[in-house]
N, C-alpha and C positions, 0 to 999 in steps of 0.2 A: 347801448351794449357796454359792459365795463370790461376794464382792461383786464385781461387774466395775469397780463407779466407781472403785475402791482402785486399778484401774491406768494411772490419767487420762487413760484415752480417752473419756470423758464430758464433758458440756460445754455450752453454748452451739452449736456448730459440731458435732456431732457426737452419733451416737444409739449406745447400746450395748446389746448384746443377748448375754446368755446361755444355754446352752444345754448339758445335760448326755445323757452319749453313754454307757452301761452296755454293759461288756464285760466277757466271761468275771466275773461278778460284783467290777467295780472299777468308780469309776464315775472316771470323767473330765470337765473341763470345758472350755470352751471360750468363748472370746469373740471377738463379731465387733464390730469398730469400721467406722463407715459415717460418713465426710469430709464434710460439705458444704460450699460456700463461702456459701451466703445465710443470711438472719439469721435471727434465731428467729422461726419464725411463719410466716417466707415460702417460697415454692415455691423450687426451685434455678432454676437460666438456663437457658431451651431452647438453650442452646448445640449441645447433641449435634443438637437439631433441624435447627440451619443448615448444620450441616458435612455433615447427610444431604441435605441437597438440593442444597447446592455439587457433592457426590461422584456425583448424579444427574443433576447439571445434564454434568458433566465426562462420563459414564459412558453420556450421553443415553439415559435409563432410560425417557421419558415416550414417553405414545401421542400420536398425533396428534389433534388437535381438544384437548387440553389445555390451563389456562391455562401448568402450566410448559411445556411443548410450545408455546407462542405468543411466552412470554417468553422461550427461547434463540433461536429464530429472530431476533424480533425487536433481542434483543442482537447475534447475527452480522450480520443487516444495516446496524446501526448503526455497525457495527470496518469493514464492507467500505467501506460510503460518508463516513465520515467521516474516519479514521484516516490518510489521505493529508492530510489538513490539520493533523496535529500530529505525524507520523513520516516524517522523511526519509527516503525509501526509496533515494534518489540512481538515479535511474531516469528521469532526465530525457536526451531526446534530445542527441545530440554537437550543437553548433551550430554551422550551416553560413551562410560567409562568400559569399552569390552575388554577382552583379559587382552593385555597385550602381546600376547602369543598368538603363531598360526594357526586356529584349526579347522582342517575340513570335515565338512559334514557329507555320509554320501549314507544313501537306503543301504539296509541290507537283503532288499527281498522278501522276509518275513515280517514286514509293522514294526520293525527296529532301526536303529539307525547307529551306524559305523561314526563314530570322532576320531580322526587321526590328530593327535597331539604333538607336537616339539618337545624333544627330550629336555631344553633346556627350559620350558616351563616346570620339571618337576626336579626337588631334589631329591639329592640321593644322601643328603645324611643319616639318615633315619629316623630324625624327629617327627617327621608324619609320616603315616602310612600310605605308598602310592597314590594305591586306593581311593584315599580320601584327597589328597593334591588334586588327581584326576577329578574325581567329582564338583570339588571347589571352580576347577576351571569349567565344567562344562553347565553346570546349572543356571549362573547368569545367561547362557546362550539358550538352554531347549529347557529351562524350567525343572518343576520336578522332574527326576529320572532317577533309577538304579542301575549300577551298572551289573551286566549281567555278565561279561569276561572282561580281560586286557590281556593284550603283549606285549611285549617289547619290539620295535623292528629295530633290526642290528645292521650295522655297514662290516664290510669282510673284513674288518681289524677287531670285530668285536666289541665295536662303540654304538651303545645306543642313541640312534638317530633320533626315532619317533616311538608314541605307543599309539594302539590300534586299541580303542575302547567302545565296546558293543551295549550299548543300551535299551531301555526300553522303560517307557512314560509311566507314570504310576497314575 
C-alpha cells in the first residue's frame, strides 16, 4: 500500500485516506484528500448551516406556528413599516399651491354652492373688477364656474369683512 502523506495532501488542515480497489487481479490505489479550513482539534464552521436557512428563509420552506415561520414574518413587517424612513421611494404627493386665503364652501340648496371669501383676498383699488379677483380665487378650487351673485358682508363700522359668492358649474 503506498504512502498517501508522500503526496502532501496531509497536514495540519487536512485528513488523508487511502484506499485500495482490486481489479481483474491488479490492485490500484487511490487517495482522497478532505480540505478543512479550522484548526486542529476543532470542528469546521457551520457555515453550510447558515446559507441553509438563509436559502429557506428565501424559499419560505417553514410551517406556520414556527420560530423561523415567526422570524420572516416578523422581518417583512419590520421592511414594510420602517423602510419609508431610510429609502426614498420619491412617492410624495405633487404639491398643490391653494390661494392662500380663507374660503368656505357651503351648498346652497339649489345645485349651487355658497364661497365665503376674505375681504383681504380682494383689492379694492380698482384695477380689477371684484368680479373677476373673486373668480381668480375660486376656480383653482371648484374648477369651471360662473358666478351667478356676490356681496359684501360688512362688520358695524362698515368695514368689509368677507364676500358671499353664489355659483354655479358650467
Amino acid at each position: 500500500m503506498p504512502n498517501c502523506s508522500a503526496t502532501g495532501h496531509s497536514g495540519p488542515s487536512g485528513a488523508v485516506g487511502c484506499f485500495a480497489i482490486a481489479k481483474n487481479s491488479s490492485a490500484y490505489y487511490t487517495c482522497r484528500v478532505e480540505i478543512t479550513t479550522a484548526a486542529d482539534g476543532a470542528s469546521p464552521a457551520p457555515a453550510n448551516g447558515f446559507w441553509h436557512t438563509i436559502r429557506s428563509y428565501i424559499l419560505w420552506q417553514h410551517e406556520r406556528g414556527t420560530l423561523h415561520y415567526d422570524i420572516m414574518v416578523t422581518v417583512i413587517l419590520l421592511f414594510v413599516f420602517f423602510s419609508p424612513y431610510w429609502i426614498n421611494f420619491n412617492d410624495k404627493p405633487v404639491p398643490r399651491n391653494p390661494h392662500p386665503t380663507g374660503v368656505i364652501v357651503t351648498p346652497d340648496g339649489q345645485g349651487g354652492l355658497i364661497y365665503q371669501i376674505e375681504a383681504s383676498a380682494v383689492s379694492q383699488d380698482g384695477a380689477q373688477p371684484v368680479q373677476d379677483q373673486l373668480l381668480r380665487i375660486i376656480e383653482p378650487i371648484s374648477g369651471e364656474v360662473s358666478i351667478v351673485k356676490y356681496e359684501s358682508v360688512s362688520d358695524h363700522n362698515g368695514k368689509v369683512q368677507n364676500y358671499r359668492v353664489w355659483v354655479r358649474r358650467e
